[in-house]
C-alpha positions as CSV (number, residue, x, y, z in Angstrom):
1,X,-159.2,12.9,109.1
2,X,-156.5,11.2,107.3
3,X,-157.2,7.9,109.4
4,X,-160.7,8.1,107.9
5,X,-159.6,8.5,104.5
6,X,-156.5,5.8,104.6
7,X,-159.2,3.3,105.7
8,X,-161.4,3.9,103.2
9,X,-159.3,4.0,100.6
10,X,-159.7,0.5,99.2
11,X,-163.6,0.2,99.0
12,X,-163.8,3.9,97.7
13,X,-164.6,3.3,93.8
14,X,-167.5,0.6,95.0
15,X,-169.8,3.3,95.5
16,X,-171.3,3.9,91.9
17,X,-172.3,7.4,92.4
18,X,-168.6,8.4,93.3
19,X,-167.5,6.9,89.8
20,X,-170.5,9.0,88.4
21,X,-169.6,12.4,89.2
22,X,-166.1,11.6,88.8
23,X,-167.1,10.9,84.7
24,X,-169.3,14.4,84.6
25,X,-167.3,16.7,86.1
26,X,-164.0,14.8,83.7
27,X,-166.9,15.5,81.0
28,X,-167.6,19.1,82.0
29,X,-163.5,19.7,82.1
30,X,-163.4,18.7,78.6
31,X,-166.2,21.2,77.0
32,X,-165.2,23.6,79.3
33,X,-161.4,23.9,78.4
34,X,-159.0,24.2,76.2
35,X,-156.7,21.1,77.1
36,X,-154.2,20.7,74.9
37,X,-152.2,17.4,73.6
38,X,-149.4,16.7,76.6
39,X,-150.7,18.9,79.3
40,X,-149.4,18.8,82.2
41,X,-152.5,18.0,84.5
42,X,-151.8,18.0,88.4
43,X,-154.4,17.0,90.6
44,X,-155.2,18.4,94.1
45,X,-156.9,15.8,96.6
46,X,-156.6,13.2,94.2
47,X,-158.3,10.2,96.0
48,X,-158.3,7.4,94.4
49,X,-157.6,9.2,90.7
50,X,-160.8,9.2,89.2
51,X,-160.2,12.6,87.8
52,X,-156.8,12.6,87.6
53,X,-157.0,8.8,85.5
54,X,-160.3,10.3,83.8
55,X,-158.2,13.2,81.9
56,X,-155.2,10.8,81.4
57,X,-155.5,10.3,77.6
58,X,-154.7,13.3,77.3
59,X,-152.1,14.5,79.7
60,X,-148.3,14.5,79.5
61,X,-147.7,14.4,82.9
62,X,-150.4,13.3,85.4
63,X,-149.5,14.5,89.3
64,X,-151.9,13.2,92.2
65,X,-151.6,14.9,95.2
66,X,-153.4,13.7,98.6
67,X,-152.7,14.0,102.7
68,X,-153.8,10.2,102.5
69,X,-151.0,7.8,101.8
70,X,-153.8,5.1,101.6
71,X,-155.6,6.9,98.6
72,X,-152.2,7.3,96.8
73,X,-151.0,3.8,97.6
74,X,-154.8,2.7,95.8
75,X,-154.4,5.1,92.7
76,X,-150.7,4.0,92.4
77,X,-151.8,0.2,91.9
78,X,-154.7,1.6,89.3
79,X,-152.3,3.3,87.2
80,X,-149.8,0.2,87.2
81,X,-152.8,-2.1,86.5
82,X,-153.5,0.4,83.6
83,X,-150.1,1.1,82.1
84,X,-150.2,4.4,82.8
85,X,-147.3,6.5,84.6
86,X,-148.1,9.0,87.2
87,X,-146.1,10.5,89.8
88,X,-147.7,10.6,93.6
89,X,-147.4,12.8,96.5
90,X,-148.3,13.2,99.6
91,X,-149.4,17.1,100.0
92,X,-150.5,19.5,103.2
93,X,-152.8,22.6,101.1
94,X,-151.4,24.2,104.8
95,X,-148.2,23.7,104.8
96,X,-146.9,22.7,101.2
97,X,-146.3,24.2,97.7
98,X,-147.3,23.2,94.2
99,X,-144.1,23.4,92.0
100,X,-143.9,26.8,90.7
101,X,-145.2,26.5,86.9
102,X,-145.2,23.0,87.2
103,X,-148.5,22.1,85.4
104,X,-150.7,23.1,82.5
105,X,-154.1,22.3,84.5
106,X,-154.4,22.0,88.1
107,X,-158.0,20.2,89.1
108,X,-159.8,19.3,92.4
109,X,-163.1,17.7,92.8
110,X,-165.0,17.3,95.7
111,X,-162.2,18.5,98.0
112,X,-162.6,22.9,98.4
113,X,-165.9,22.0,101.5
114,X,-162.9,19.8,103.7
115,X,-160.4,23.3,103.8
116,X,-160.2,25.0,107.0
117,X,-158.6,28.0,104.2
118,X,-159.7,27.2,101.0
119,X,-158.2,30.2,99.9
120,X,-154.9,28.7,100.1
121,X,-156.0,26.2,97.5
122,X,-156.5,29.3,94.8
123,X,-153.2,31.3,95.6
124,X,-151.0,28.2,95.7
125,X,-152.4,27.0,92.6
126,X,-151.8,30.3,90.7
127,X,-148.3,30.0,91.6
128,X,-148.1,26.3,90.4
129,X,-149.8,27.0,87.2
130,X,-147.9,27.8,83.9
131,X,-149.0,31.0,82.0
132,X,-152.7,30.6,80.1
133,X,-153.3,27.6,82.4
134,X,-156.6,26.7,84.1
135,X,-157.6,25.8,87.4
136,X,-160.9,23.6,87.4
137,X,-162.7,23.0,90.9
138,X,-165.7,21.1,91.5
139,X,-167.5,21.2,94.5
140,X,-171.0,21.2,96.3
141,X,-173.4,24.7,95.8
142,X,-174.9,25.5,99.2
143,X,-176.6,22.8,100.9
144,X,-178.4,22.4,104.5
145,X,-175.6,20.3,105.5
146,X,-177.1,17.1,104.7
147,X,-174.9,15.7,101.7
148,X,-172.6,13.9,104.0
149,X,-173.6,11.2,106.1
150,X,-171.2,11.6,108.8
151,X,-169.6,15.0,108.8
152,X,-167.0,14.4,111.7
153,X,-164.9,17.2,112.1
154,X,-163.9,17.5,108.6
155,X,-166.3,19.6,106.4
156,X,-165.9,23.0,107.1
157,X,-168.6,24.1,104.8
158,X,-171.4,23.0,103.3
159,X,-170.9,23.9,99.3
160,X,-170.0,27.2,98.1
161,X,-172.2,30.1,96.2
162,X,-171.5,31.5,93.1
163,X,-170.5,34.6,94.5
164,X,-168.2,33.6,96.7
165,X,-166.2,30.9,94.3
166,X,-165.9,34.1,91.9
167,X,-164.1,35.8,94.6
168,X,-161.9,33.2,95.4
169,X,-160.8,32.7,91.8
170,X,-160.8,37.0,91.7
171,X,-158.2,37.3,94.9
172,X,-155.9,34.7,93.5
173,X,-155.8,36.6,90.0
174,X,-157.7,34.4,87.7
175,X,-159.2,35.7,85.1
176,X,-162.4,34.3,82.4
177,X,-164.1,32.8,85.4
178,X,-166.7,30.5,84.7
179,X,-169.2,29.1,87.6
180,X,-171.3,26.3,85.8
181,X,-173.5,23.3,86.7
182,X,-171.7,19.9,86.2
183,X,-173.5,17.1,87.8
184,X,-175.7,16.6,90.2
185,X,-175.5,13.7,93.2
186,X,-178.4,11.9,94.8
187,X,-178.9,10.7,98.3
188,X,-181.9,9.2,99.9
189,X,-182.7,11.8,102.9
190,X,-185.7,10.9,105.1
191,X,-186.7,8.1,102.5
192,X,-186.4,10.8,99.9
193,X,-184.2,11.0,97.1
194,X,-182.3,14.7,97.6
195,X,-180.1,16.0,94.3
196,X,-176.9,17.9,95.7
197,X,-176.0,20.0,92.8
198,X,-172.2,20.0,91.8
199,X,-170.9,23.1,90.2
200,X,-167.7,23.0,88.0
201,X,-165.5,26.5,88.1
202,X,-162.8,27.7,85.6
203,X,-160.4,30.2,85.7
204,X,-157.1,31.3,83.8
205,X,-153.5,32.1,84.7
């Protein structure tokens, strides 16, 4: 999977509908939560940083992490272009930790339906969130499995219910949970234009 992702890398933001939902679900964070002047914002599966660069006005300290050096390498050069500082790292949900109370708002978009455990995504950002912080995920509601156009072998589900991304947020030990409809993205399916809803979800250290 990471070969996939390192190759893409540099012709990722060409696809308008990518930069599209990256805006909304930035949008959705925004009238959501409460993100206060200098917040620390990390950002889990990063990419090429369209969330992460999308909340950057208002962030103290902006974190990408991704398992694909060839994202990072892209948002790094995006940020210099920009004149904004980030830091970068190259991050295993599996295997590695986010820095105990190390960020005000942790975010992931489009990233929960590719974990083997996405639980591990909730409990490790609990730990890596300061007190009162948020985590905001985005992700696909249930779909028939036809949103991607070559699954491979790395989409172990296709979107989430309501029900059960209350339960992961619950079993971490978030609390004011919020499951709400953020976007929605299109795809031509059988020479018909399918909408995949996209559902942004809040919850509170």
């Amino acid at each position: 999977m990471t070969e996939r992702f390192d190759r893409g890398a540099k012709n990722w933001d060409e696809k308008p509908r990518r930069i599209k939902l990256a805006k909304s679900v930035c949008e959705s964070i925004r009238t959501r939560i409460n993100i206060k002047e200098g917040s620390r914002i990390t950002d889990f599966g990063t990419g090429t940083g369209l969330i992460l660069l999308g909340l950057s006005d208002v962030a103290g300290k902006l974190t990408g992490l991704d398992f694909s050096r060839g994202m990072l390498d892209v948002l790094e050069e995006k940020a210099k272009t920009a004149g904004i500082e980030i830091h970068t790292r190259v991050f295993d949900i599996e295997t590695d930790e986010f820095e105990p109370d190390g960020a005000d708002i942790i975010t992931s978009s489009m990233v929960t339906h590719h974990l083997k455990h996405p639980e591990k995504l909730f409990e490790k950002a609990y730990r890596g969130l300061a007190a009162g912080g948020y985590l905001c995920v985005s992700d696909l509601y249930e779909e028939d499995g036809g949103f991607h156009d070559d699954p491979g072998g790395d989409v172990h589900h296709h979107g989430f219910s309501t029900e059960l991304v209350r339960s992961l947020f619950e079993k971490a030990g978030f609390k004011d949970i919020t499951v709400e409809k953020a976007a929605e993205v299109e795809k031509v399916r059988g020479g018909v234009v399918t909408a995949y809803p996209v559902f942004l979800a809040t919850g509170i250290k």
